[in-house]
Structures are given as C-alpha cells and as structure tokens.
N, C-alpha and C positions, 0 to 999 in steps of 0.2 A: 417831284413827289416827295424827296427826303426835307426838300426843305417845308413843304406844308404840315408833312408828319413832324418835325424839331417846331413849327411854330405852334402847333396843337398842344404841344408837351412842356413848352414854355408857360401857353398860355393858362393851362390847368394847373402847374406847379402855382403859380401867381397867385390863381383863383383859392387853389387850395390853403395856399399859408397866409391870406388872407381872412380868408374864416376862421384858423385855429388860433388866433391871435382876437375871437372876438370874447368879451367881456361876460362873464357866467351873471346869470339870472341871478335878481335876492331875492329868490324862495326858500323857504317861507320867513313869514313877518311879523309871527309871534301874534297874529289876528287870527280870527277863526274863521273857519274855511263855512261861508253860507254855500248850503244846499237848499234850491228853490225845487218847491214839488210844484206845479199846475194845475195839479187836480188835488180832489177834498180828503180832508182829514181822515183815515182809518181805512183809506182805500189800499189796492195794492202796490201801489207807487210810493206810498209812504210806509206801506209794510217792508218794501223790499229796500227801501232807504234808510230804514232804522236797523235794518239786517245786517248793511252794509256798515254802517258805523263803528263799530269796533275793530273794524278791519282799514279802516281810515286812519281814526286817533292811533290809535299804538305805532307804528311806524313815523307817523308825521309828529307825533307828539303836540299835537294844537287840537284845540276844538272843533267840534261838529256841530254846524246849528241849522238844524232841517226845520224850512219854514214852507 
C-alpha cells in the first residue's frame, strides 16, 4: 500500500510541473474582439451587447465590434 501511495505522488508531482512549465497564451493581439449577435438589429441581444461594451473595452483596452 505505501508503495502505491509514493507511486501516486510521484506521479502527480510529474503531472503537475509539467503543466506549470506550459507556455502563456498571446492574448490579446491588438485586433478587435468580434461580438456575433444571431438575431436582428435593435433586439434584446444587441441591446444587452451594447450594454456590455464599455465594460469589455476599458480593461482589455481593444475594440468591440458587435455584428
């Protein structure tokens, strides 16, 4: 049993500093961030997506382009 327990703990060490060695995202890319609506112009899905946009841009510093 101690040695299943020490192989389990081996194995998760591994696992783990494995992934913390992996390579950060390049977000963002200085392109604008498209927002697709599905449904028609003036509705509530584009009401509440123009709502949203100020609260987008300001932190990300990029564009918002709701289509």
């Amino acid at each position: 049993m101690k040695k299943l327990f020490m192989a389990f703990i081996c194995c998760s060490l591994l696992f783990s500093a494995n992934f913390s060695f992996a390579e950060e995202a390049q977000f963002p890319k200085n392109e604008p961030i498209n927002y697709l609506i599905p449904f028609s112009p003036g509705g509530e899905s584009d009401l509440f997506a123009r709502l949203q946009q100020p609260y987008v841009v300001l932190p990300c510093l990029l564009q918002l382009l709701i289509q």
